[in-house]
DRENPA-776533 format. One record per atom (N, C-alpha, C, O): z, x, y; residue number from 0; residue in three letters; atom name. Coordinates in nm, 2 decimals. Last residue first. Layout:
N
[atom [Z X Y] NUM "ala" "CA"]
...
//
This chain:
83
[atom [4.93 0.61 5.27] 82 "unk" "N"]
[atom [5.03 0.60 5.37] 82 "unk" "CA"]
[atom [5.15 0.67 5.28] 82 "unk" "C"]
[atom [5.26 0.68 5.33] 82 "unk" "O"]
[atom [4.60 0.62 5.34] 81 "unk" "N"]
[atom [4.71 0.64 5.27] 81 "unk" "CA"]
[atom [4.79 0.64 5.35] 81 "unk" "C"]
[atom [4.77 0.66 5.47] 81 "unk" "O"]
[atom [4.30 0.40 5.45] 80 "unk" "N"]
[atom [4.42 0.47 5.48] 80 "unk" "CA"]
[atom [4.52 0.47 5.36] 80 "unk" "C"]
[atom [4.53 0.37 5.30] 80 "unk" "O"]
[atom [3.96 0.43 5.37] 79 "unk" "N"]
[atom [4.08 0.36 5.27] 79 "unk" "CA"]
[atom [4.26 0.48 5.33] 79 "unk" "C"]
[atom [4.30 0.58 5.28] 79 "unk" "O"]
[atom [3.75 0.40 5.58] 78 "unk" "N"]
[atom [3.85 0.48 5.51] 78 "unk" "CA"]
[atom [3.92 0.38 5.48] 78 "unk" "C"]
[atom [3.94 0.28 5.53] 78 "unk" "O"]
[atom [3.44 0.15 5.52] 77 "unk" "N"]
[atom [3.55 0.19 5.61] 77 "unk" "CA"]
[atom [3.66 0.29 5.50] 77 "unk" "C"]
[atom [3.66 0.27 5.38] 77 "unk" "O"]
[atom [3.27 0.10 5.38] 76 "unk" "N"]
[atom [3.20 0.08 5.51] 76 "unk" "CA"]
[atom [3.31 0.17 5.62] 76 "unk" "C"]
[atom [3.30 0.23 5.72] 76 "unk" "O"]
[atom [3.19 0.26 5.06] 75 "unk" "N"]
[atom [3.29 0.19 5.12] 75 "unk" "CA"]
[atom [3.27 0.19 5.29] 75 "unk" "C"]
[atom [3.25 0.30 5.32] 75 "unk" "O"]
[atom [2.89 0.25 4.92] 74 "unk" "N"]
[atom [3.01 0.39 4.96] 74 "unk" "CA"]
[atom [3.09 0.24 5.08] 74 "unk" "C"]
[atom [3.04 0.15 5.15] 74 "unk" "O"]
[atom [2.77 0.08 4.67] 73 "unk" "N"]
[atom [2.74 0.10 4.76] 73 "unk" "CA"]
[atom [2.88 0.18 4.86] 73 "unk" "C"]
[atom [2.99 0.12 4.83] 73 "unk" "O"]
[atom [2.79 -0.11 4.43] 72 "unk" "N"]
[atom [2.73 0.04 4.45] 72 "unk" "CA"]
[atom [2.71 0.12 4.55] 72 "unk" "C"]
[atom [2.65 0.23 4.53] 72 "unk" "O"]
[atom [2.99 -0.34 4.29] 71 "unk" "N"]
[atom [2.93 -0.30 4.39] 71 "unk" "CA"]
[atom [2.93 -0.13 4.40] 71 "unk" "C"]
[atom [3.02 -0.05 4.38] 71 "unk" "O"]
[atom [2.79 -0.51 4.01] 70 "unk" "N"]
[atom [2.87 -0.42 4.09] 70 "unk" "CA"]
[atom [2.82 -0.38 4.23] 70 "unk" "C"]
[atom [2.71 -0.37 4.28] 70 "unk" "O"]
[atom [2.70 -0.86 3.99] 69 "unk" "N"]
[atom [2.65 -0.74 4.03] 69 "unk" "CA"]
[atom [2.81 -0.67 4.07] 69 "unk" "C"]
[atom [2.90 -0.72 4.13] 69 "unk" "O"]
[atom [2.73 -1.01 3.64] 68 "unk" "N"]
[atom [2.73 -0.98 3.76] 68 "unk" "CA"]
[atom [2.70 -0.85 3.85] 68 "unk" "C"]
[atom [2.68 -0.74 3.79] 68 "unk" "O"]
[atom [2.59 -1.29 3.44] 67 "unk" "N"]
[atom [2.56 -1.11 3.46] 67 "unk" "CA"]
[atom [2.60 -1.11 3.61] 67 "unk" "C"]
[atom [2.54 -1.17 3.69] 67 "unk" "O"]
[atom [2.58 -1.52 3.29] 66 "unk" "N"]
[atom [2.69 -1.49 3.37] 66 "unk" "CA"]
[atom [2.69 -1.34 3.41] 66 "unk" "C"]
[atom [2.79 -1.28 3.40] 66 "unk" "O"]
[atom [2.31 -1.73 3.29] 65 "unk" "N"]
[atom [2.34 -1.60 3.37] 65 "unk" "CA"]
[atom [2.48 -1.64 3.37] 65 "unk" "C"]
[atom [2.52 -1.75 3.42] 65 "unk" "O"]
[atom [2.25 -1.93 3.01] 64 "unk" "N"]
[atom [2.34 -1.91 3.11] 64 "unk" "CA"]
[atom [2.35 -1.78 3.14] 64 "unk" "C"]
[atom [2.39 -1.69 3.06] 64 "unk" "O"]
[atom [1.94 -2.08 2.86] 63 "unk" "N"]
[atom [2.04 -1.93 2.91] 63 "unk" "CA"]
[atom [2.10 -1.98 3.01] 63 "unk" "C"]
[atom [2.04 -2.06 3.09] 63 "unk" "O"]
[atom [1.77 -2.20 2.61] 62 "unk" "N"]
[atom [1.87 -2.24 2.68] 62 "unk" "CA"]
[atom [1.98 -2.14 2.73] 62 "unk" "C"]
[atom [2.08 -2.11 2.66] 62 "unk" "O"]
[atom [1.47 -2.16 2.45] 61 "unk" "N"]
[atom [1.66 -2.15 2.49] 61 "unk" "CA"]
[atom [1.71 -2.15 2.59] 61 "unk" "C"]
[atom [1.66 -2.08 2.68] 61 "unk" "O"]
[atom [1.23 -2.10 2.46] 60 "unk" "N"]
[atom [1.27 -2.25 2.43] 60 "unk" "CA"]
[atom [1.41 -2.22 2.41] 60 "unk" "C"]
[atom [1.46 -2.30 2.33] 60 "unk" "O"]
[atom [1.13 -1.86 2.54] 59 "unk" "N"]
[atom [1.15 -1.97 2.62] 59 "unk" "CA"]
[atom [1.17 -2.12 2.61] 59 "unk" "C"]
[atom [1.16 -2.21 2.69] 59 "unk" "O"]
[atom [1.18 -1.56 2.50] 58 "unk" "N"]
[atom [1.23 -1.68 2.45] 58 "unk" "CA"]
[atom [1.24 -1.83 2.50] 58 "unk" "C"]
[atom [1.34 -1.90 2.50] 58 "unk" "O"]
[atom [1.07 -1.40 2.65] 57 "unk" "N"]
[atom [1.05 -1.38 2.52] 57 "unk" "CA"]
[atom [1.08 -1.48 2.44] 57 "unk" "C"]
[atom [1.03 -1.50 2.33] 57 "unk" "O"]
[atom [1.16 -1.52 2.89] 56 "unk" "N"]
[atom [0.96 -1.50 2.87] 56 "unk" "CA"]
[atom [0.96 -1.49 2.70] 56 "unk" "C"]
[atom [0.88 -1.55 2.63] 56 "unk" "O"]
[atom [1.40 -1.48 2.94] 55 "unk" "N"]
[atom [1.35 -1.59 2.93] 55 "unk" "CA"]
[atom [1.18 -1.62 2.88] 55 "unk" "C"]
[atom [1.12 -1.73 2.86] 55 "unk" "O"]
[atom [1.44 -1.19 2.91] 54 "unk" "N"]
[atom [1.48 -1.29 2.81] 54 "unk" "CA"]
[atom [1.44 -1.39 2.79] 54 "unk" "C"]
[atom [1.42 -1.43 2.67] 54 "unk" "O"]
[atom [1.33 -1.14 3.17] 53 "unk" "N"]
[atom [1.27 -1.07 3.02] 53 "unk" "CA"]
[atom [1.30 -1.15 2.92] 53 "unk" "C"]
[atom [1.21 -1.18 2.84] 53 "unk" "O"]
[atom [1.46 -1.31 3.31] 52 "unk" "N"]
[atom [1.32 -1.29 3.32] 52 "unk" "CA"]
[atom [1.26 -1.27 3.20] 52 "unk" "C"]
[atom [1.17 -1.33 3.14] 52 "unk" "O"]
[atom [1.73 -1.13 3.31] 51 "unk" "N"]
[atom [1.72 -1.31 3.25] 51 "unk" "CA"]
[atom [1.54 -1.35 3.29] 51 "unk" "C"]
[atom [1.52 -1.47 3.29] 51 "unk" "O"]
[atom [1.63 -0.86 3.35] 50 "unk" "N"]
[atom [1.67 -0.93 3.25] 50 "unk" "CA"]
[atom [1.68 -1.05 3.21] 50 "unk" "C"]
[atom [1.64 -1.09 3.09] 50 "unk" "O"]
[atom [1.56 -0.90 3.68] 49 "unk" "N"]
[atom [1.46 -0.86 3.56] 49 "unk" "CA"]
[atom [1.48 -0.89 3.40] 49 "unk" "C"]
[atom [1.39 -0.94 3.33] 49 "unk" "O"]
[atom [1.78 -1.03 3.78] 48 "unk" "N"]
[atom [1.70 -1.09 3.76] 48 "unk" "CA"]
[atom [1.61 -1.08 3.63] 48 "unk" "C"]
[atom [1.59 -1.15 3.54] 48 "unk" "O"]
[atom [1.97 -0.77 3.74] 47 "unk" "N"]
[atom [2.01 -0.93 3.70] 47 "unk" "CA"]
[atom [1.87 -1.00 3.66] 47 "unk" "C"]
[atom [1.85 -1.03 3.54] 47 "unk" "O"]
[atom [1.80 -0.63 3.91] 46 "unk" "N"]
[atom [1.82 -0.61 3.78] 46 "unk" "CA"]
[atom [1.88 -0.69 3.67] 46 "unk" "C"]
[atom [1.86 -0.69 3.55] 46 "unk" "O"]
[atom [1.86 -0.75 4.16] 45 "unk" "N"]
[atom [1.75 -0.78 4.11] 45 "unk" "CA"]
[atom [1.70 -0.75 4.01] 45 "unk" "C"]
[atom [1.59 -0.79 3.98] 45 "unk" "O"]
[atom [2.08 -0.72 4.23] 44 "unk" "N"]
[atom [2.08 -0.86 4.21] 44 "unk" "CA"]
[atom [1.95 -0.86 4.10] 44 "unk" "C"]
[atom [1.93 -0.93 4.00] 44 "unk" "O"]
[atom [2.27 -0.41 4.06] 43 "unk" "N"]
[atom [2.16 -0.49 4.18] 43 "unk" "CA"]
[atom [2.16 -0.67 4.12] 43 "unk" "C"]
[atom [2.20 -0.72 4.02] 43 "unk" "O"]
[atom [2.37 -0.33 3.84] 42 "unk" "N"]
[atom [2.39 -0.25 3.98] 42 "unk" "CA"]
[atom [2.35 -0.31 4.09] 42 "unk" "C"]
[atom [2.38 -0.27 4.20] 42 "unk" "O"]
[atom [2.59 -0.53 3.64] 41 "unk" "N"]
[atom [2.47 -0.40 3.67] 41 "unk" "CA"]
[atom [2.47 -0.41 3.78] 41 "unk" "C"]
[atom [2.55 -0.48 3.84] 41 "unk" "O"]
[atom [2.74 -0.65 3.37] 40 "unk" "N"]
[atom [2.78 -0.60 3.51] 40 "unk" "CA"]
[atom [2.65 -0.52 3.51] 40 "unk" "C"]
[atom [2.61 -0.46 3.42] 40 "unk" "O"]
[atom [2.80 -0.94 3.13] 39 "unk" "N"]
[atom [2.81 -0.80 3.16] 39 "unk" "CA"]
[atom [2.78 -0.78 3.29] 39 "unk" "C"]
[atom [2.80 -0.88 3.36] 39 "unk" "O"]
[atom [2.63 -1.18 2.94] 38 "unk" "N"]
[atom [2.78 -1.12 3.05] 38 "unk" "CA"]
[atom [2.71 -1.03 3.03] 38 "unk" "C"]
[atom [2.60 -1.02 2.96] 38 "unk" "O"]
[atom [2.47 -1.47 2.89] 37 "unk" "N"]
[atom [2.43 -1.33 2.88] 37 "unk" "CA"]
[atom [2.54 -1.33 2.98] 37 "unk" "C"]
[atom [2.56 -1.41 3.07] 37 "unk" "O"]
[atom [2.46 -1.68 2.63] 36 "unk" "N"]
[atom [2.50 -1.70 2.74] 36 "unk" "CA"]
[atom [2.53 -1.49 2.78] 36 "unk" "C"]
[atom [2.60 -1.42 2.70] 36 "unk" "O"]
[atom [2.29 -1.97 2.52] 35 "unk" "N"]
[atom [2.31 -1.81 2.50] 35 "unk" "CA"]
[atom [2.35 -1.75 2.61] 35 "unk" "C"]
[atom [2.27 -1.77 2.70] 35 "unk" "O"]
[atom [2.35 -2.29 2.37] 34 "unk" "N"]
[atom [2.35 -2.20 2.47] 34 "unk" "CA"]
[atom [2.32 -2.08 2.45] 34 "unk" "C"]
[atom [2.33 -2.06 2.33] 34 "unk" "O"]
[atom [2.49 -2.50 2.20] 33 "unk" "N"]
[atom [2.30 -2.47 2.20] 33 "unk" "CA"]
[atom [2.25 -2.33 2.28] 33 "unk" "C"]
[atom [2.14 -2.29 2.27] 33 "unk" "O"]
[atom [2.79 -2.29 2.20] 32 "unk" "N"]
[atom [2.69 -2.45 2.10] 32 "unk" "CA"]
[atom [2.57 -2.43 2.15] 32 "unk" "C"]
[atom [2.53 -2.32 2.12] 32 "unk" "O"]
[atom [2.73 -2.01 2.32] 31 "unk" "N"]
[atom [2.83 -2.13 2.31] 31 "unk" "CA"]
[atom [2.72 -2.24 2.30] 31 "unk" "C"]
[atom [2.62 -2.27 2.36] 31 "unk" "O"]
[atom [2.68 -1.63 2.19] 30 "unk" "N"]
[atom [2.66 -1.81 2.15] 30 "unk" "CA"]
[atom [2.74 -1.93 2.20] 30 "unk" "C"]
[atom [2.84 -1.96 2.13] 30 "unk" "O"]
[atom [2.65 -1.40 2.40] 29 "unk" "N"]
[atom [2.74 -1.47 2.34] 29 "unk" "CA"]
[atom [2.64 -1.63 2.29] 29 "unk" "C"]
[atom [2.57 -1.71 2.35] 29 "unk" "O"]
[atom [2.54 -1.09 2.47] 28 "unk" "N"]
[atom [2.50 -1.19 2.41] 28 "unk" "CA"]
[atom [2.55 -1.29 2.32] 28 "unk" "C"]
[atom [2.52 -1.29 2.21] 28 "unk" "O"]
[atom [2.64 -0.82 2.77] 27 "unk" "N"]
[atom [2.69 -0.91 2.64] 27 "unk" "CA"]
[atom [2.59 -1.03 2.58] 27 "unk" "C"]
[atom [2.53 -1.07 2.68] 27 "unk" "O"]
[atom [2.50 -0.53 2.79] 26 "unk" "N"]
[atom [2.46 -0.70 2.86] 26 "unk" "CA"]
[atom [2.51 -0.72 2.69] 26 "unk" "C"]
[atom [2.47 -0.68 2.58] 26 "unk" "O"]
[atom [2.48 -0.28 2.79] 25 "unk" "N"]
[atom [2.60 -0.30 2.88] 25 "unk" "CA"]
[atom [2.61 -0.44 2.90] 25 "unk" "C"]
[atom [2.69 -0.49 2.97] 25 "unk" "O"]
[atom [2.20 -0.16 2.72] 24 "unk" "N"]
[atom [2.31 -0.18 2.63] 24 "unk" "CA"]
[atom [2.44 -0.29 2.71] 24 "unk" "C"]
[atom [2.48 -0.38 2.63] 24 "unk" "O"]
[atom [1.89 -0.15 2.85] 23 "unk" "N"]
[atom [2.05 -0.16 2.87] 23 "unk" "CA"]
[atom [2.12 -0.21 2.76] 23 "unk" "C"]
[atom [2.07 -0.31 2.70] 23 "unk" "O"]
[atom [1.59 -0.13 2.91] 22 "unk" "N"]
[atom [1.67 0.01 2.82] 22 "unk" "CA"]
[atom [1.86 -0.05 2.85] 22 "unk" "C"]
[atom [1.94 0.04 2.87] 22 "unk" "O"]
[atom [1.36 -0.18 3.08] 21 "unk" "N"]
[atom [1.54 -0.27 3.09] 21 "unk" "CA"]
[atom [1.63 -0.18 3.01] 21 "unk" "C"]
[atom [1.75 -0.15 3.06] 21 "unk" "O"]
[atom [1.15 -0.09 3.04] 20 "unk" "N"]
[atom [1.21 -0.09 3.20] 20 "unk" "CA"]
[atom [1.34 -0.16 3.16] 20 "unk" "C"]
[atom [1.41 -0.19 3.26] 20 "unk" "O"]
[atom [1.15 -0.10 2.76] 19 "unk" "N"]
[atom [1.10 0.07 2.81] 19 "unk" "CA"]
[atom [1.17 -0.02 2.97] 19 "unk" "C"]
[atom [1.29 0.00 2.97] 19 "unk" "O"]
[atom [1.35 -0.20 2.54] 18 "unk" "N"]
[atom [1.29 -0.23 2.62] 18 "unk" "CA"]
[atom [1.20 -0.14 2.77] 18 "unk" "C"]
[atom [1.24 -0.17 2.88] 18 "unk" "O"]
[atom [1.60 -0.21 2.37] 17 "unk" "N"]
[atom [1.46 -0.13 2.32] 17 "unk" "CA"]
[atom [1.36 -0.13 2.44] 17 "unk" "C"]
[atom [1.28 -0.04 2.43] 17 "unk" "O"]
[atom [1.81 -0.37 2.52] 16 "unk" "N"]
[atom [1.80 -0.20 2.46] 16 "unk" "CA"]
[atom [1.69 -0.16 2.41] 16 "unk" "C"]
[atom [1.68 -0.03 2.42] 16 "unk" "O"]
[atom [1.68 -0.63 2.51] 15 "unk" "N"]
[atom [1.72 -0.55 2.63] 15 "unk" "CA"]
[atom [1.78 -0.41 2.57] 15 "unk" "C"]
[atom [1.76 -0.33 2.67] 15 "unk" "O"]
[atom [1.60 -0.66 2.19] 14 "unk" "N"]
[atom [1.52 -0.65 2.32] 14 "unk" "CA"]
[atom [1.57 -0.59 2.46] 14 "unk" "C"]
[atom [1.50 -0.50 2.52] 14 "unk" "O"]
[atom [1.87 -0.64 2.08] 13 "unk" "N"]
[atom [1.71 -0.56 2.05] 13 "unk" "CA"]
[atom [1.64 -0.52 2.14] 13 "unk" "C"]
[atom [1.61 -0.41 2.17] 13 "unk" "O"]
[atom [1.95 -0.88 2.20] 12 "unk" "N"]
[atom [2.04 -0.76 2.19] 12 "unk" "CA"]
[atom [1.93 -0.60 2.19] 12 "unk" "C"]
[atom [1.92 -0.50 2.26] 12 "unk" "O"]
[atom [1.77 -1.06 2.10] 11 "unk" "N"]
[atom [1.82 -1.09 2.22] 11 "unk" "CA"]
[atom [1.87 -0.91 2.26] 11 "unk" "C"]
[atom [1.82 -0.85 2.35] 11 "unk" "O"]
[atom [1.81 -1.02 1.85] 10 "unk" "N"]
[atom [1.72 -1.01 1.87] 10 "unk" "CA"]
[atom [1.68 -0.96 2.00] 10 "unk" "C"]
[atom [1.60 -0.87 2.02] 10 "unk" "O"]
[atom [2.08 -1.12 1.80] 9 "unk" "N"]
[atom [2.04 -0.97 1.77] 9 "unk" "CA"]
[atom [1.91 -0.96 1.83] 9 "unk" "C"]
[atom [1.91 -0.85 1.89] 9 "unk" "O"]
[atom [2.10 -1.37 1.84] 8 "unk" "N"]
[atom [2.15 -1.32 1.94] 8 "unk" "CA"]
[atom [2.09 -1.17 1.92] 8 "unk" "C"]
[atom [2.07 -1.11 2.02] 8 "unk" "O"]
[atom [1.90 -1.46 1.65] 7 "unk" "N"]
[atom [1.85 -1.52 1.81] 7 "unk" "CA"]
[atom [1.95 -1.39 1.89] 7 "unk" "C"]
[atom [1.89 -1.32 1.97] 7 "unk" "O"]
[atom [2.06 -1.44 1.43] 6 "unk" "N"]
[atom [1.92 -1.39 1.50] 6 "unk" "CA"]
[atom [1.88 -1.36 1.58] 6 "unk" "C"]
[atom [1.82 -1.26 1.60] 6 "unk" "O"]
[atom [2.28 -1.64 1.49] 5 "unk" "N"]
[atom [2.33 -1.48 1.48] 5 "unk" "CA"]
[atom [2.17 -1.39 1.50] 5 "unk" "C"]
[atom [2.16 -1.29 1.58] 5 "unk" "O"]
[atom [2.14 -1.89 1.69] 4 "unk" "N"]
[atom [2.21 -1.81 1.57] 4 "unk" "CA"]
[atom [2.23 -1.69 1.60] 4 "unk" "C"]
[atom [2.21 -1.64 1.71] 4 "unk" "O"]
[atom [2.07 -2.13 1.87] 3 "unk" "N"]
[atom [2.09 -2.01 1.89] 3 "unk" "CA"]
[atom [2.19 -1.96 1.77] 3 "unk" "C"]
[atom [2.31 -2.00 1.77] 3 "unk" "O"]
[atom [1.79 -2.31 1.81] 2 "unk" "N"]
[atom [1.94 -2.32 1.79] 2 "unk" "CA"]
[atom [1.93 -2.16 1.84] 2 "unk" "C"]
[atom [1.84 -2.08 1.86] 2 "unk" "O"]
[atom [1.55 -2.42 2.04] 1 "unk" "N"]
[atom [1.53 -2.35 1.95] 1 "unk" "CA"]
[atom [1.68 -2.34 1.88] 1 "unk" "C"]
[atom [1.69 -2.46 1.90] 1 "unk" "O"]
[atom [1.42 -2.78 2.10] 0 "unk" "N"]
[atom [1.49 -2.66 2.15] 0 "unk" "CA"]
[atom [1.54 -2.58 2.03] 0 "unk" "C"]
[atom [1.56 -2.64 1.92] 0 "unk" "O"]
//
């Protein structure tokens, strides 16, 4: 298994911002001991996906934790009464 260094993380970092369909800045890339562990917030489940996909193809001897969550995007079902 590959170590995860300051490399690994820039790299990591490189790639989902240079990336012509992923182009995101907004994805944290943290080191914990053998791990790489990707935060941050995007719009769908399945933009979650596309990234720990991309990551995982380019790097496939690391060891990733999704902690990438989904916002919610979508107009509120019901009024928000003032009072």
């Amino acid at each position: 298994m590959r170590p995860v260094d300051e490399y690994v993380e820039a790299a990591v970092h490189r790639l989902l911002a240079e990336h012509a369909e992923i182009a995101e800045q907004g994805i944290g890339v943290l080191r914990r001991d053998h791990v790489l562990v990707l935060t941050g917030e995007v719009e769908s489940s399945a933009r979650r996906d596309d990234i720990l996909r991309l990551v995982a193809e380019r790097f496939p001897d690391l060891k990733i934790k999704n902690d990438i969550g989904v916002s919610r995007t979508q107009a509120p079902s019901e009024a928000e009464e003032l009072t």
